[in-house]
N, C-alpha and C positions, 0 to 999 in steps of 0.2 A: 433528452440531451442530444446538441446535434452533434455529428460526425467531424471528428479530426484529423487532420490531413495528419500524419505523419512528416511529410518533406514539409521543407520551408515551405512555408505560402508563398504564392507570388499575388501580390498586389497591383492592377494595371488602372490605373484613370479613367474615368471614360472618355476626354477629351485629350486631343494633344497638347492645348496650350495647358494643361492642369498637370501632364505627365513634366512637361518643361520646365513649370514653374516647380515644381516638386523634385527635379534634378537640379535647380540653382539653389533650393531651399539644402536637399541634403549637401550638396559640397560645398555651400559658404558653413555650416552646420561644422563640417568634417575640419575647413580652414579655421575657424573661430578656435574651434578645441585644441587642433596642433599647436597653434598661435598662441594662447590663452598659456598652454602648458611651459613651452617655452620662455614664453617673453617673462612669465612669474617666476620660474626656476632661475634663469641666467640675468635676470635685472629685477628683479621684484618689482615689475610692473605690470597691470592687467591691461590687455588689448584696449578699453577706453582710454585708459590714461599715455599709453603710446601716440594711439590715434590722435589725441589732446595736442600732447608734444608735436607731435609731428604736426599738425596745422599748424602751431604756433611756427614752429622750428623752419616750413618750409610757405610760411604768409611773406608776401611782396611787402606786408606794410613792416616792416623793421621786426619780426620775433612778438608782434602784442596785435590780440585780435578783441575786440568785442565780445563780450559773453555771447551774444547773441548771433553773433555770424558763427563762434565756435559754434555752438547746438547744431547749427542747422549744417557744420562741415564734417561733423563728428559720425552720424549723427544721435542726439541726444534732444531730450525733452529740459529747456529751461533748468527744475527745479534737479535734476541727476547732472546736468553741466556743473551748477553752483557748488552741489556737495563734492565732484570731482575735483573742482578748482581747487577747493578749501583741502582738500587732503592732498595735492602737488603742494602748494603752498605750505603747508605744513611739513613737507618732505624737501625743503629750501629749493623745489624745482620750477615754481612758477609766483609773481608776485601780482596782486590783485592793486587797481586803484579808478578812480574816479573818471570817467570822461569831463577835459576842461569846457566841453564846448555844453553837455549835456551830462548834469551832474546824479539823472538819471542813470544814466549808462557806464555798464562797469567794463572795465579792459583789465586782459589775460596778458603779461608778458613774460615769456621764457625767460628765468636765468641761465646765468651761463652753467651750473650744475644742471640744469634742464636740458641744456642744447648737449653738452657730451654725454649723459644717458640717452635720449634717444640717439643719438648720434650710433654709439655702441649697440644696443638694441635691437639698430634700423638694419644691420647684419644679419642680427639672428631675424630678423622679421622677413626679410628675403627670402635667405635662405630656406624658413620654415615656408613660406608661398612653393616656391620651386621644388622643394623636396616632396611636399603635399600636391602640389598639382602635378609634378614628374607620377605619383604611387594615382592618381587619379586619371589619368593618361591611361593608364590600363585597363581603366573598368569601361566596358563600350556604354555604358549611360554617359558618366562622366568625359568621357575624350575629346567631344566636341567643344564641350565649355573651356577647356581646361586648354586643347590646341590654342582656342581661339583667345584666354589669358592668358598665356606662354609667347603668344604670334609679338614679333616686335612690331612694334610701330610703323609706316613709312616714312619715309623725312618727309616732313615740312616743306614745301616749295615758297618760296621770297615772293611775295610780288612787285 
């Protein structure tokens, strides 16, 4: 029988790019779950279906996107977009219908009970990012990832 450490283990990669990628894996890991908890508790919606909404809710083309640009903005695999749809849909928050030009192609649009949940939602979904990346700011794995998600933007320059 081998020998058991008594203290935690500590676990190290042998590469840096492996330690890194394994510090984006545990704090989106960490964001999912706070996210996941909230957004189901205060809207009974799961992080897909937010994320869903929110493409639709924030697409340039008018609130309705292509099944298949959703998948790929979500992101989700084809046949998990459809069954998504089908349960917004059935929760009167998004309406399915025919592409006129390609009667292959199915389009997503937000109702307007779709745009004020996420709407409401998109609060707590914030908040839950900031709160979770402020409590990840203190762990020195996490702090780099987490300054550099918190860091604002620079403006834009015009040209």
């Amino acid at each position: 029988m081998p020998l058991v450490n008594q203290v935690s283990p500590h676990i190290e990669l042998p590469t840096v790019l492996e330690q890194r990628w394994q510090t984006v894996r545990l704090l989106a890991a960490r964001l999912e779950e706070a996210l996941s908890k909230a957004l189901q508790a205060e809207h009974q919606l799961s992080v897909s279906e937010f994320s869903a909404l929110a493409a639709l809710a924030h697409s340039d083309d008018g609130g309705h996107l292509r099944q298949q640009f959703l998948a790929d903005a979500i992101p989700l695999n084809q046949s998990s977009v459809s069954r998504l749809v089908g349960r917004l849909e059935k929760l009167g928050l998004t309406e399915r219908y025919l592409c006129p030009h390609d009667r292959r192609g199915v389009y997503t649009q937000i109702s307007d009970e779709g745009q004020a949940r996420v709407t409401a939602a998109r609060i707590t979904y914030v908040r839950v990012l900031e709160e979770t990346l402020g409590e990840a700011a203190e762990n020195e794995a996490f702090a780099p990832l987490a300054a550099w998600l918190t860091r604002e933007a620079a403006p834009q320059r015009s040209a």
